[in-house]
N, CA and C atoms as a LAMMPS dump frame, in Angstrom:
ITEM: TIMESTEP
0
ITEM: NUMBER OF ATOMS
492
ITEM: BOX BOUNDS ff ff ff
-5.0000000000000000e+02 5.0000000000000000e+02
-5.0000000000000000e+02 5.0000000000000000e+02
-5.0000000000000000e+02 5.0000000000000000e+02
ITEM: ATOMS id mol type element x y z
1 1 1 N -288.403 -75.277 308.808
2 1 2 C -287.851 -73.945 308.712
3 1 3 C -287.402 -73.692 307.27
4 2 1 N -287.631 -73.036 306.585
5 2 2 C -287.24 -72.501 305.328
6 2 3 C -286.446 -71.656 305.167
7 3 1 N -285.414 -71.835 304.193
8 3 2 C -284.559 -70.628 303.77
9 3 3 C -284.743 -69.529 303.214
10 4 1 N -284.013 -68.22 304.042
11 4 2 C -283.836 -67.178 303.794
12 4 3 C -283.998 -66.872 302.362
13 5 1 N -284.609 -66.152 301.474
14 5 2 C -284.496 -65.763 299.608
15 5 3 C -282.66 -65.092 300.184
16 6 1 N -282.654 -64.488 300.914
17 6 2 C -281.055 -63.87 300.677
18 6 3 C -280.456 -64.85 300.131
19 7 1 N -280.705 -65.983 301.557
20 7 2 C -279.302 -67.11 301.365
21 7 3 C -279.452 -67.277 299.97
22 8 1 N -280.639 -67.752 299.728
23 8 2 C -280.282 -68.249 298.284
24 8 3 C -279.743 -67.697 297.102
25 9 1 N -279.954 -66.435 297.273
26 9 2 C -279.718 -65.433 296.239
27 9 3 C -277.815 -66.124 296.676
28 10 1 N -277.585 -65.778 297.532
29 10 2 C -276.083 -65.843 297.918
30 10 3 C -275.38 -67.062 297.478
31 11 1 N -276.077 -68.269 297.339
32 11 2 C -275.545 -69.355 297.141
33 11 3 C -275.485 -69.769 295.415
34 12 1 N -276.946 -68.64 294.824
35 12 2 C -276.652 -68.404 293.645
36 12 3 C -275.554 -68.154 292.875
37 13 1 N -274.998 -66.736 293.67
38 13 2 C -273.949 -66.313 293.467
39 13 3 C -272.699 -67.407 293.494
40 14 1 N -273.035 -67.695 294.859
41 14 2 C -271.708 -68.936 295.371
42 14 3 C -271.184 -69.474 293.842
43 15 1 N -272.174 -70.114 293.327
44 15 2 C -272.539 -71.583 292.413
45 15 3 C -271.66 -70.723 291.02
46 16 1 N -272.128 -69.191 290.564
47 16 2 C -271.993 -69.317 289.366
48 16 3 C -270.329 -68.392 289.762
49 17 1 N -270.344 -67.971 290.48
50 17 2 C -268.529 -67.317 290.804
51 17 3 C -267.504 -68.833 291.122
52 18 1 N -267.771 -69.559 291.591
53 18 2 C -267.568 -71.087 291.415
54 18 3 C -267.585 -71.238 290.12
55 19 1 N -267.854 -71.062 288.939
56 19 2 C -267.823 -71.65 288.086
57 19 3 C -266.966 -70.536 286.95
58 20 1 N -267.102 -68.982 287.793
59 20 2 C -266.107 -68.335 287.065
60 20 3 C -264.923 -68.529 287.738
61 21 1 N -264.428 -69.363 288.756
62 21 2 C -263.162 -69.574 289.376
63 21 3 C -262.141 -70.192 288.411
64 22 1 N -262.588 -70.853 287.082
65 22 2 C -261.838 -71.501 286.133
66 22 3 C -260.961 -70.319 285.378
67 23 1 N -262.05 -69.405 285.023
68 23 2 C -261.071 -68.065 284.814
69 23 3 C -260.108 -67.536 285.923
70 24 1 N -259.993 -67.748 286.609
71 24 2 C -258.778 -67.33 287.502
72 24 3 C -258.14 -68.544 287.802
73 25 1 N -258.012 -69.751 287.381
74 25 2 C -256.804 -70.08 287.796
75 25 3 C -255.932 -71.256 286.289
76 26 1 N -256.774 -70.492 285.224
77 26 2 C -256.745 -70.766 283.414
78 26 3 C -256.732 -69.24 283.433
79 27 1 N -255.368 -68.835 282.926
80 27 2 C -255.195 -67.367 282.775
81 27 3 C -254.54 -67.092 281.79
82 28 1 N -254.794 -66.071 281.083
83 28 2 C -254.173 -65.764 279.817
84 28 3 C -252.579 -65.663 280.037
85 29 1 N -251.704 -66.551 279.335
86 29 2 C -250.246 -66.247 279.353
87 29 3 C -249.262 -65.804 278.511
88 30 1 N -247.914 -66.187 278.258
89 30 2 C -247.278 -65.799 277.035
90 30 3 C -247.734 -66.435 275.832
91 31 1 N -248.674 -67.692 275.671
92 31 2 C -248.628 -68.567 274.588
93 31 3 C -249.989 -67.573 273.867
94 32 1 N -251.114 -66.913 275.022
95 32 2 C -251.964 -66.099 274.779
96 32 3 C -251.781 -64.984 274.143
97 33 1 N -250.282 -64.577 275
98 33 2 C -249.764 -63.112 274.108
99 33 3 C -249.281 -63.383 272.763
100 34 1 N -248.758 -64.381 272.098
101 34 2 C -248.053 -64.202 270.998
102 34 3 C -249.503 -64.525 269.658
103 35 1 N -250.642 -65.318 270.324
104 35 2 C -251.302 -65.632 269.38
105 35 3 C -252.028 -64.404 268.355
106 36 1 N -252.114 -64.43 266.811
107 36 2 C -252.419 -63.361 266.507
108 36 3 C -254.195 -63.283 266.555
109 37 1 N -254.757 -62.383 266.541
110 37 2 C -255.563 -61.606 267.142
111 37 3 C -256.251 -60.694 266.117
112 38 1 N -257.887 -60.767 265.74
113 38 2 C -258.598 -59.621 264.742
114 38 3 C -258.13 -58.769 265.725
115 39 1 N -258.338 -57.774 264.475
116 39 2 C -257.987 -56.036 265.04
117 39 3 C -259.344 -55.583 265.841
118 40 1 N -260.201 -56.45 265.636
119 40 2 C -261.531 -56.067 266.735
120 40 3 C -261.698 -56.903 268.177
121 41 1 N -260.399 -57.591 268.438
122 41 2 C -260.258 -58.363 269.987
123 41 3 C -260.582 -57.071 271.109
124 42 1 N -261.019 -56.969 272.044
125 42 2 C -261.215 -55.799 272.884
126 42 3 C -260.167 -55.897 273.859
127 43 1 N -259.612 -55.324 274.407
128 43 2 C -258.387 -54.778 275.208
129 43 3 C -258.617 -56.265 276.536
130 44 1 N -257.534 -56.571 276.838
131 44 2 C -257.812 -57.669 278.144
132 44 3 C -258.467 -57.211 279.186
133 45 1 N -258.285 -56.188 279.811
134 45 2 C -258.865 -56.037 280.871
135 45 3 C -260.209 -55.705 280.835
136 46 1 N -261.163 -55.616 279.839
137 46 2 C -262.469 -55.48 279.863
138 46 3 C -263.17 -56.475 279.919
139 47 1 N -262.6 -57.654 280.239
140 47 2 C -263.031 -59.265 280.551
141 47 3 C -263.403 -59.266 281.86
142 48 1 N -262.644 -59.163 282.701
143 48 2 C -263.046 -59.233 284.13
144 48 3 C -264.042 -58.341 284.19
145 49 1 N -264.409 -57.327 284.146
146 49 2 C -265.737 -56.634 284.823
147 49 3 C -267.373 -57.208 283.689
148 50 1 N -266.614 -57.279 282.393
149 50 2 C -267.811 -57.335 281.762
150 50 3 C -268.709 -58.953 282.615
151 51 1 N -267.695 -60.028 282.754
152 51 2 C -267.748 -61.703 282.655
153 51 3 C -268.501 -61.495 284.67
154 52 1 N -267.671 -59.968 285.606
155 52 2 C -268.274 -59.847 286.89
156 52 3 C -269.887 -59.448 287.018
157 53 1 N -270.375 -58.263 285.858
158 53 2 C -271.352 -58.494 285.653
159 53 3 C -272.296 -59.483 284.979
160 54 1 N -272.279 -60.175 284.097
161 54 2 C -272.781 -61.002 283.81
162 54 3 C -272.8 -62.265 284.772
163 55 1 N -271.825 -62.519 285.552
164 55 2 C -271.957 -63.665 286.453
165 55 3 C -273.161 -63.431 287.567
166 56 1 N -273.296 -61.957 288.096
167 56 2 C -274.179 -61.691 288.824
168 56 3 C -275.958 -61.641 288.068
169 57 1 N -275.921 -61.837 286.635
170 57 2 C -277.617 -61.308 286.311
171 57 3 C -277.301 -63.256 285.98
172 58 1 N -276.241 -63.727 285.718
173 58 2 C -276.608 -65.007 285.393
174 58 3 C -277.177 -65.615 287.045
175 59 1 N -276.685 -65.576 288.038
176 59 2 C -276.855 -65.967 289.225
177 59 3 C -278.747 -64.82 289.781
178 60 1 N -278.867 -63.753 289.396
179 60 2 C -280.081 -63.122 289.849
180 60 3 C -281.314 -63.947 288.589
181 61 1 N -280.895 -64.387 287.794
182 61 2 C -281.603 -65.113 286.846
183 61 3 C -282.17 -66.753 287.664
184 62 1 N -281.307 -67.262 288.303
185 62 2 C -281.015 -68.456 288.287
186 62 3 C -282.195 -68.242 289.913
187 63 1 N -281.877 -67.099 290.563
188 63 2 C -282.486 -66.973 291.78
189 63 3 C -284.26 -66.892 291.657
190 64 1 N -284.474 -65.85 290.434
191 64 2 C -286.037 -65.574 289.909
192 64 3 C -286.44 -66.698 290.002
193 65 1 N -285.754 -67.382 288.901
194 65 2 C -286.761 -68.77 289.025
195 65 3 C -286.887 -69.815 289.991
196 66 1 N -285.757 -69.636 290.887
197 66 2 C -285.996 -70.476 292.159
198 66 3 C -287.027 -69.807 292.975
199 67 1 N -287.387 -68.235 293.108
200 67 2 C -288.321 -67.639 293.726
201 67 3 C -289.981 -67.785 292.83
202 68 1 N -289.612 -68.672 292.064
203 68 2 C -291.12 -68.633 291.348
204 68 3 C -291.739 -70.248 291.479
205 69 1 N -290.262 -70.825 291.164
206 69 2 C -290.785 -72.442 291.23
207 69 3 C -290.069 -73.323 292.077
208 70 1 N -289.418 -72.616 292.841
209 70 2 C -287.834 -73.68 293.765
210 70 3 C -287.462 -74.374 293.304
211 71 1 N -286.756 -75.579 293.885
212 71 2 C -285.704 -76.285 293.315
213 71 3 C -285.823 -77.267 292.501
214 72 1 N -287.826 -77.37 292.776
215 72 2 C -288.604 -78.046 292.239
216 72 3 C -288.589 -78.695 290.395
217 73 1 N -288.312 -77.309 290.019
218 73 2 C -287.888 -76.722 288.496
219 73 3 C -286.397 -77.932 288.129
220 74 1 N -286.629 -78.964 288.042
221 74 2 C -285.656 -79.842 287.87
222 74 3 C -284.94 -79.536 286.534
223 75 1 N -285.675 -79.438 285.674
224 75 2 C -285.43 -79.233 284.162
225 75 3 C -284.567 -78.307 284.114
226 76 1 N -285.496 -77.001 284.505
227 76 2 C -285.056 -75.702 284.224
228 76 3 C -283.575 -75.806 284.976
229 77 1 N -283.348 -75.912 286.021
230 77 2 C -281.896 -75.928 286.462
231 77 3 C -280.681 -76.525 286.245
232 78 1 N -281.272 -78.088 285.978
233 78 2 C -280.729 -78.724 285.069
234 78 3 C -279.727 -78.634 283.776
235 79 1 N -280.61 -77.54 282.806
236 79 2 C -280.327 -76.647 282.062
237 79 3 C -279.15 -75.788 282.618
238 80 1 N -279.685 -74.924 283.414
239 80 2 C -278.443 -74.029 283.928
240 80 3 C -277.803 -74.365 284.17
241 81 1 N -277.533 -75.535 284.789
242 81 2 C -276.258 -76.08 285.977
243 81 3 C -275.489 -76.612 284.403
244 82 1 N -276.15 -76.839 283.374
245 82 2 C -275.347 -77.431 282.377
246 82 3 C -274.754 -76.187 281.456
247 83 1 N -275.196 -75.485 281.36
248 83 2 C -274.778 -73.924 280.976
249 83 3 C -273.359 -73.651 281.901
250 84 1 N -273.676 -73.72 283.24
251 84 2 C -272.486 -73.232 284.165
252 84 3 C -270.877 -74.001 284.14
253 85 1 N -271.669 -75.132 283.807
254 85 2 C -270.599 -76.076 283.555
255 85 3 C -269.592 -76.74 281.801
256 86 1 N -270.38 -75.879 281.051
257 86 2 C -269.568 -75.374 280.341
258 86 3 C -268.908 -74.15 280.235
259 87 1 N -269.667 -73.077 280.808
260 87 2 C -268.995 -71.773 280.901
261 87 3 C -267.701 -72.363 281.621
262 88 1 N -267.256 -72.828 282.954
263 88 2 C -266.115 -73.386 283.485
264 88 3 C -265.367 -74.172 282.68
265 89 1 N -265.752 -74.823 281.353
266 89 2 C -264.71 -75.856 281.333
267 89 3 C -263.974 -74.636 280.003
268 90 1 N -264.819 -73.7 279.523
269 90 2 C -264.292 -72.898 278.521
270 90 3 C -262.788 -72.455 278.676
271 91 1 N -262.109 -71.735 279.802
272 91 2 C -260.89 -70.968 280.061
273 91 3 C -259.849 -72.422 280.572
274 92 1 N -260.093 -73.696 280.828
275 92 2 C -259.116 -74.58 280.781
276 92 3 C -259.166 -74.758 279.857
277 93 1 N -259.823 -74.696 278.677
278 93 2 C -259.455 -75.73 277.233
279 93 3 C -259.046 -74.144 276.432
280 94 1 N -259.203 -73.478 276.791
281 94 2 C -258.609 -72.73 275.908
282 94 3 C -256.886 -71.965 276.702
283 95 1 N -257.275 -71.88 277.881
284 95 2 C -255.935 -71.009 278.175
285 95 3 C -255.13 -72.028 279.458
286 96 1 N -255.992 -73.32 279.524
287 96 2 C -254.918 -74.586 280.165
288 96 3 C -254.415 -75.316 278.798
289 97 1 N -255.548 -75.87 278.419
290 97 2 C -254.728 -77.079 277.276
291 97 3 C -254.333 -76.253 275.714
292 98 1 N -254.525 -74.811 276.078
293 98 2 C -254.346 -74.171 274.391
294 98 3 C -254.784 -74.631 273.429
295 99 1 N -255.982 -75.144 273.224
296 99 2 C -256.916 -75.229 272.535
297 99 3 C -257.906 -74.844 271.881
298 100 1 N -257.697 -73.879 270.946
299 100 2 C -258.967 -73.102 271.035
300 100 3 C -259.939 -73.415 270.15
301 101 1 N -259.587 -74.727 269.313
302 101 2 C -260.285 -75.651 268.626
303 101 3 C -261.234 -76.16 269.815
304 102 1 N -260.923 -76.645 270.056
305 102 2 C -262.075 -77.277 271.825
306 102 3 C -262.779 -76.244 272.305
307 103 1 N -262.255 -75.245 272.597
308 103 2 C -263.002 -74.554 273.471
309 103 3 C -263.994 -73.849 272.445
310 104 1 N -263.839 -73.944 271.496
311 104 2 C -264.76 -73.216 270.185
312 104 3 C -265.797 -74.054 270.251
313 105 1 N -265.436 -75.229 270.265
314 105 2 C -266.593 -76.589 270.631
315 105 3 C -267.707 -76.322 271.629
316 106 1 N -266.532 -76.169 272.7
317 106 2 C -267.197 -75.654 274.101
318 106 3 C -268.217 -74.867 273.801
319 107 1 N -267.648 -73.659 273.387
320 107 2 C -268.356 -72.259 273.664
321 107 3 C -269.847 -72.132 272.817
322 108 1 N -269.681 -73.28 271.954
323 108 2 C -271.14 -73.412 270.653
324 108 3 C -272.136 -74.716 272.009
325 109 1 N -271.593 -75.339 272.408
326 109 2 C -272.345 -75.967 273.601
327 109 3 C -273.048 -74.722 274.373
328 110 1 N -272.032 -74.118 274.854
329 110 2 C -272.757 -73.104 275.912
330 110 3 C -273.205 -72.257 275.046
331 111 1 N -273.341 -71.797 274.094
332 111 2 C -273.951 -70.836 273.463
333 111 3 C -275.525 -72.046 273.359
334 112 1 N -275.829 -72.864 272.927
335 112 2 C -276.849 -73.784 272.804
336 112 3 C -277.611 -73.694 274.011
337 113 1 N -276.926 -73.993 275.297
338 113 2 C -276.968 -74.218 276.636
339 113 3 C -277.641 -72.802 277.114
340 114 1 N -277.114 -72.076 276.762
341 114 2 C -277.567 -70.82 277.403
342 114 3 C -278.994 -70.216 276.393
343 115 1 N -279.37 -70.835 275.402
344 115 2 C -280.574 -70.496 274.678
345 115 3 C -281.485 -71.575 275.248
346 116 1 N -281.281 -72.696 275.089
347 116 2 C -282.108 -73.224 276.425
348 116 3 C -282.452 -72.875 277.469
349 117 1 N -281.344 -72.175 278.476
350 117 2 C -282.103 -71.794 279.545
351 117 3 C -282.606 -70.86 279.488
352 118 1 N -282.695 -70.249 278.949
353 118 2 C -283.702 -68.807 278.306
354 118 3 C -284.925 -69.424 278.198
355 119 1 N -285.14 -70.483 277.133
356 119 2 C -286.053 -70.931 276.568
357 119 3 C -287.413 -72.006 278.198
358 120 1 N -286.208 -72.498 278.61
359 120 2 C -287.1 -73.13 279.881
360 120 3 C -287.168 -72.103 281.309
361 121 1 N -286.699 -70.978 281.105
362 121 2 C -286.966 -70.239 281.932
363 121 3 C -288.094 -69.022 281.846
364 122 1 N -288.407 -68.629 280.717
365 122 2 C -288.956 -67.949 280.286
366 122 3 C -290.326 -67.849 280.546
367 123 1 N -291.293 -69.465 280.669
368 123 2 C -292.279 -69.82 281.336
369 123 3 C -292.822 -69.513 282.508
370 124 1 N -291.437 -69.639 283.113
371 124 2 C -291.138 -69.72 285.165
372 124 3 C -291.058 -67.745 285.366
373 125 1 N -290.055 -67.848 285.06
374 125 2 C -290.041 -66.43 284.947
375 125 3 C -288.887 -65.239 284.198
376 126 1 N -290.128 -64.897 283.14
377 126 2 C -290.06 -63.961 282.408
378 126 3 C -288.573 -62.845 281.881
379 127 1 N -288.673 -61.703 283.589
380 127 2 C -287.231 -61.212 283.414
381 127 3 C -286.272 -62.17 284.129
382 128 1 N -286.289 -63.443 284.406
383 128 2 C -285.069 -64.321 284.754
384 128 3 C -284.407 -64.693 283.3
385 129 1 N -285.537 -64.842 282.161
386 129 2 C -285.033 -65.198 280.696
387 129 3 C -284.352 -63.982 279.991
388 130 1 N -285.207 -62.695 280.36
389 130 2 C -284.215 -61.506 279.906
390 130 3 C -283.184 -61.261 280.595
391 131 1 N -282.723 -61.725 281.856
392 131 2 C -281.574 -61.319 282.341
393 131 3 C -280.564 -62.311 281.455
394 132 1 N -280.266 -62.932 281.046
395 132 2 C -279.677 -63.907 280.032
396 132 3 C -279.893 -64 278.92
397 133 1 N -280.029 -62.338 278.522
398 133 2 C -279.628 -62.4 277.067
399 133 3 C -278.707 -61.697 276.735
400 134 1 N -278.697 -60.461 277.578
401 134 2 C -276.676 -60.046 277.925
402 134 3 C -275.684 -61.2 277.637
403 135 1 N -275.881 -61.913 278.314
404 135 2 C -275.194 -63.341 278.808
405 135 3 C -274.753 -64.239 276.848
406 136 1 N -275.977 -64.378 276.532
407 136 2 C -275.887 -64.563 275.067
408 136 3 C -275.366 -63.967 273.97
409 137 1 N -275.594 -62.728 274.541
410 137 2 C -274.903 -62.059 273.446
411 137 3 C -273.517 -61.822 273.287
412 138 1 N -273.289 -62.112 274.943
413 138 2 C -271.308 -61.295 274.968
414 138 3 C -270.772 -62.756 274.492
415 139 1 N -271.362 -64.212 274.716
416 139 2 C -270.9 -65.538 274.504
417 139 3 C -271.073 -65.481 273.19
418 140 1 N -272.048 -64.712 272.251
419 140 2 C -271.665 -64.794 270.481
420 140 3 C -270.758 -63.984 270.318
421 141 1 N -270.281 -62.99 270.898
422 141 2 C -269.301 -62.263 270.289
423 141 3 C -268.251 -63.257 270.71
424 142 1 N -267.903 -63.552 272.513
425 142 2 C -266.719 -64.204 272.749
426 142 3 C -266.8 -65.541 271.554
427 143 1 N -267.555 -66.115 271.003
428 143 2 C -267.907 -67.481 270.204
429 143 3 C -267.023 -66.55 268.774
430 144 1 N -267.344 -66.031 268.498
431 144 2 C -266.762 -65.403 267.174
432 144 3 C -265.322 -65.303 267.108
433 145 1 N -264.819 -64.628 268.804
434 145 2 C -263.299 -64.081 268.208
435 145 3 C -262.702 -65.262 268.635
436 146 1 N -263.511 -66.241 269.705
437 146 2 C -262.938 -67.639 269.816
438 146 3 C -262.553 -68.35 267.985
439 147 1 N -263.5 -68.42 267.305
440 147 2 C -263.182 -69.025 265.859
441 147 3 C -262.59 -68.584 265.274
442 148 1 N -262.639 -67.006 265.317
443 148 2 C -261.551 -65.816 264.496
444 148 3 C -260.072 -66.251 264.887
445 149 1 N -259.488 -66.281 266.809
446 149 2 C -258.519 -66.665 266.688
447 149 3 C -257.792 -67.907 266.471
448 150 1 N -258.579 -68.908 266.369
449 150 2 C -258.264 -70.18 266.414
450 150 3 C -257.525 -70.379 264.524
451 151 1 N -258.471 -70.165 264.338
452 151 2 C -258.891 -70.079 262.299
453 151 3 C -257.263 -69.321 261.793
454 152 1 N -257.026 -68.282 262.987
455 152 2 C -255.572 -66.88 262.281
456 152 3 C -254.271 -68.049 263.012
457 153 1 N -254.856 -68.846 263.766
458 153 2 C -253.974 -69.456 264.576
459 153 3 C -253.504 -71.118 264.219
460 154 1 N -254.214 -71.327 263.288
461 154 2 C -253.692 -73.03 262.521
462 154 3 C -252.314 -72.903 261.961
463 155 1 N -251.941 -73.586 262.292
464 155 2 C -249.982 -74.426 261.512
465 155 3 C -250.101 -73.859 260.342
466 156 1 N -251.14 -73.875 259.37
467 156 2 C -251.259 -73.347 258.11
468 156 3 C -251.346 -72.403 258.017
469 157 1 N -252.02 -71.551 258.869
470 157 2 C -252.256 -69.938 258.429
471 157 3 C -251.093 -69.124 258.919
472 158 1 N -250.626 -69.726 260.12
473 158 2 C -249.321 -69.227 261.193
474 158 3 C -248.291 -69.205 259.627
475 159 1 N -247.727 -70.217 258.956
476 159 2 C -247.028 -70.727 258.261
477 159 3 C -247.385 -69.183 256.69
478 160 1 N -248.299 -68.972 256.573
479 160 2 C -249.096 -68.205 255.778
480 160 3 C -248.469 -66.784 255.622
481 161 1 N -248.643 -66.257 257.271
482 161 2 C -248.867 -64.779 257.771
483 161 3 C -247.118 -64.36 258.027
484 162 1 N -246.267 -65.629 258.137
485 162 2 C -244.668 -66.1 258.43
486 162 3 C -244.334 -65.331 256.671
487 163 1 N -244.928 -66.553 255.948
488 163 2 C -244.588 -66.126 255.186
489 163 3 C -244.3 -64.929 253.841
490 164 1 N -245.539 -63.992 254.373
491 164 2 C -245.799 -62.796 253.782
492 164 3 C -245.685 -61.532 254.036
């Protein structure tokens, strides 16, 4: 008996909202509020819907290619599942352990991670690789103001901006 394409589509979903669950329970706090911030940070609340859509074309991405090659695609998922699993570890190292040295680390992994799976998906199928380039692009901007705030945010520069 074979599975439903729904289910799977659904378990797609399951897998990568599972992996945005790190953002909800690594949440921006007071140590978040005081850090200073480019004047081009975008307002907080445009995180959750932008990170809700993208979780869904990352998960309808992840489904294409299971509808082209199943689970078979060892590589290719491989890839993703390693993409997903840095996207998760991103919001503990930055808004559990306040790190945003690490998570800058992180986020150049998954920025890598996520051009890979573009790259091994692209073969399999086509718009599964364009649905993940949204995905790339909002992770170079988030990759940027990740370094921007980290960089405004060193002992030295804090000590800097104190002093002037």
């Amino acid at each position: 008996m074979s599975t439903h394409p729904v289910a799977i589509l659904f378990g797609f979903i399951g897998v990568c909202f599972l992996a945005a669950a790190s953002g909800g329970i690594f949440r921006p706090d007071d140590w978040h509020a005081r850090l200073a911030k480019p004047w081009w940070a975008p307002p907080g609340w445009l995180f959750a819907p932008a990170w809700s859509i993208l979780y869904m074309t990352i998960a309808l991405s992840g489904w294409l290619v299971w509808r082209q090659a199943g689970f078979a695609a060892v590589v290719p998922f491989s890839v993703y599942g390693i993409s997903l699993l840095f996207n998760a570890a991103w919001s503990g190292l930055f808004f559990g352990l306040h790190r945003p040295d690490l998570a800058f680390v992180d986020i150049v992994l998954l920025w890598l991670s996520i051009a890979a799976t573009i790259v091994v998906f692209a073969p399999i199928a086509p718009a599964a690789a364009w649905l993940l380039v949204p995905y790339l692009c909002w992770v170079s901007f988030a990759g940027a103001l990740n370094f921007r705030i980290w960089r405004m945010n060193r002992p030295s520069a804090r000590l800097a901006v104190e002093r002037s």
